[in-house]
C-alpha positions as CSV (number, residue, x, y, z in Angstrom):
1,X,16.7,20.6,-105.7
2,X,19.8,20.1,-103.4
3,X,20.7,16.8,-102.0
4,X,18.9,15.8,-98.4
5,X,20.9,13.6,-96.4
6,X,19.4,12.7,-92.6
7,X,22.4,11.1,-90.7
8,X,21.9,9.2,-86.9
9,X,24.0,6.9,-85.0
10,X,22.3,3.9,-87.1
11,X,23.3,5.4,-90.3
12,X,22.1,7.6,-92.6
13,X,19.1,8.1,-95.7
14,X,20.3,10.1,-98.6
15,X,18.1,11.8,-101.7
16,X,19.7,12.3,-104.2
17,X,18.6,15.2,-107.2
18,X,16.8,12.5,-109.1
19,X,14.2,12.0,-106.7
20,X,15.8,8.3,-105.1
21,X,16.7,7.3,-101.3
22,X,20.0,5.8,-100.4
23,X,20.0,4.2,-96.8
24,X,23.4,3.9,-95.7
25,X,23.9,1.6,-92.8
26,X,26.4,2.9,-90.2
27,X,29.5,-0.4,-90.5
28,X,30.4,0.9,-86.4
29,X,27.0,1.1,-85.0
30,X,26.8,-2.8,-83.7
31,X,29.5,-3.7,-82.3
32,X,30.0,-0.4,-80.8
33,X,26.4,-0.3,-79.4
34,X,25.5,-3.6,-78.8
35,X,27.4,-4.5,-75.9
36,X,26.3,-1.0,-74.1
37,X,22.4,-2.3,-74.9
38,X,23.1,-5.4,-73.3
39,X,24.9,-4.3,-70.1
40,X,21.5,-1.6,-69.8
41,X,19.2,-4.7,-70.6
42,X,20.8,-6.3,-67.7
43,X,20.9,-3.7,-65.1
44,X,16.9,-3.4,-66.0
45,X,15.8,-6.4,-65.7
46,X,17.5,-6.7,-62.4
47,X,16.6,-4.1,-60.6
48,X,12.6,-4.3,-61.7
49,X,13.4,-8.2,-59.8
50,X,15.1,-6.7,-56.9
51,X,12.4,-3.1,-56.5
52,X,9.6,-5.7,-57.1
53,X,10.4,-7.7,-54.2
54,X,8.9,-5.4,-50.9
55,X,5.5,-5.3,-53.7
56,X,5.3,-9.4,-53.7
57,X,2.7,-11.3,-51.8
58,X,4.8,-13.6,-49.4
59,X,3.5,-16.5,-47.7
60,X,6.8,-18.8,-48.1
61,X,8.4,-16.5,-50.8
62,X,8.2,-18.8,-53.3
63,X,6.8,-16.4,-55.2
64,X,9.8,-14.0,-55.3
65,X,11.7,-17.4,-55.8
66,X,9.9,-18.0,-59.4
67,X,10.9,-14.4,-60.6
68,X,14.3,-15.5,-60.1
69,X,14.0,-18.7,-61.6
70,X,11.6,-17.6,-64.9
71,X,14.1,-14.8,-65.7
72,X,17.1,-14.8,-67.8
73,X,18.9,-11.6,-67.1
74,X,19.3,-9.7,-70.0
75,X,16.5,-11.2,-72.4
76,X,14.1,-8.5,-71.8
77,X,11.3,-10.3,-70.1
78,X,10.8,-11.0,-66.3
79,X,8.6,-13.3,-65.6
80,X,6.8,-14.8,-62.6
81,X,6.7,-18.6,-63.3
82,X,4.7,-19.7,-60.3
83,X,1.7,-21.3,-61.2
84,X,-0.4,-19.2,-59.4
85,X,1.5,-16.2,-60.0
86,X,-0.8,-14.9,-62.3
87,X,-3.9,-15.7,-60.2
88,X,-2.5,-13.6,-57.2
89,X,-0.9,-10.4,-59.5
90,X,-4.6,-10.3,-60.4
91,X,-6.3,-11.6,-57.2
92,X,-8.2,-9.3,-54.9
93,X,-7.9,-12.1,-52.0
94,X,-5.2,-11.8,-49.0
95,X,-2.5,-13.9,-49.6
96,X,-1.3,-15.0,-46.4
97,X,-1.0,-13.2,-42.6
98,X,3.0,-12.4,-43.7
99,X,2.5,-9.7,-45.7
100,X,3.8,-5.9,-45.7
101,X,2.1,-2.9,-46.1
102,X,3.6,-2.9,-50.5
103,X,2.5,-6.5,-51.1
104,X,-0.1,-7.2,-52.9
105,X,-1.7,-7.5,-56.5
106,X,-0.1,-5.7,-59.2
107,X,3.3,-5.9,-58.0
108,X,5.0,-5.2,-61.1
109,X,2.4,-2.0,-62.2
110,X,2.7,-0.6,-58.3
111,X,6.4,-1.2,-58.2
112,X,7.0,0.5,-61.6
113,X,5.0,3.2,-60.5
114,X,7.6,4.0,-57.3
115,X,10.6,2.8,-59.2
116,X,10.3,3.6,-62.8
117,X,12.5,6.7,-62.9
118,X,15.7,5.2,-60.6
119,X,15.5,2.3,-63.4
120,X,16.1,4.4,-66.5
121,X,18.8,6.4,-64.5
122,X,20.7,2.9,-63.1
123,X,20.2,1.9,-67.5
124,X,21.3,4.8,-68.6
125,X,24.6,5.1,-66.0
126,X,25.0,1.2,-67.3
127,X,24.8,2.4,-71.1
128,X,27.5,5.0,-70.6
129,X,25.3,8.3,-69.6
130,X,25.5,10.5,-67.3
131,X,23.2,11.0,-64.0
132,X,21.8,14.4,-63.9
């Protein structure tokens, strides 16, 4: 039986004749990665803030305030840190007389829905693709 060897950016998993697996960790992958994964974290979690905004229930914007305020830019997770937040996103009641014809419950799920697509483009321009 020859050897097998399956190689990726990451690194690489060898067997050898005798029947054993070798994973070989890729030294360059980190560093030469890690920064490109964080500048596409970023531009993610930015632009689902800034394409969920016309989706947002406004009375005061408060609202659109606390996604600001409960997100760290580049963790990964935005979060809506009013305390009723979750109450409205889930909330069949109006929220106030200023509202536009996006706002509403669901922001995030609607907003994904319209916005999903321009997101992993704008990541992947940030991570060093290309736009087709």
């Amino acid at each position: 039986m020859a050897i097998q060897k399956i190689s990726t950016p990451r690194g690489s998993i060898k067997k050898t004749t005798g029947g054993t697996v070798k994973i070989e960790w890729n030294k360059d992958f980190k560093p030469k990665y890690e920064l490109k994964f964080s500048k596409a974290q970023k531009v993610v979690d930015s632009e689902v803030l800034r394409v969920s905004e016309p989706y947002i229930p406004m009375i005061t914007s408060t609202l659109i305030k606390s996604g600001i305020l409960g997100t760290v830019i580049g963790s990964g997770e935005v979060k809506w840190i009013a305390p009723y937040a979750h109450r409205v996103y889930n909330s069949n009641l109006p929220v106030g007389r200023e509202t536009g014809p996006l706002r509403g419950k669901k922001w995030f799920d609607r907003a994904m829905k319209d916005h999903k697509n321009d997101i992993v483009k704008k990541a992947g321009v940030a991570f060093g693709g290309r736009v087709k």
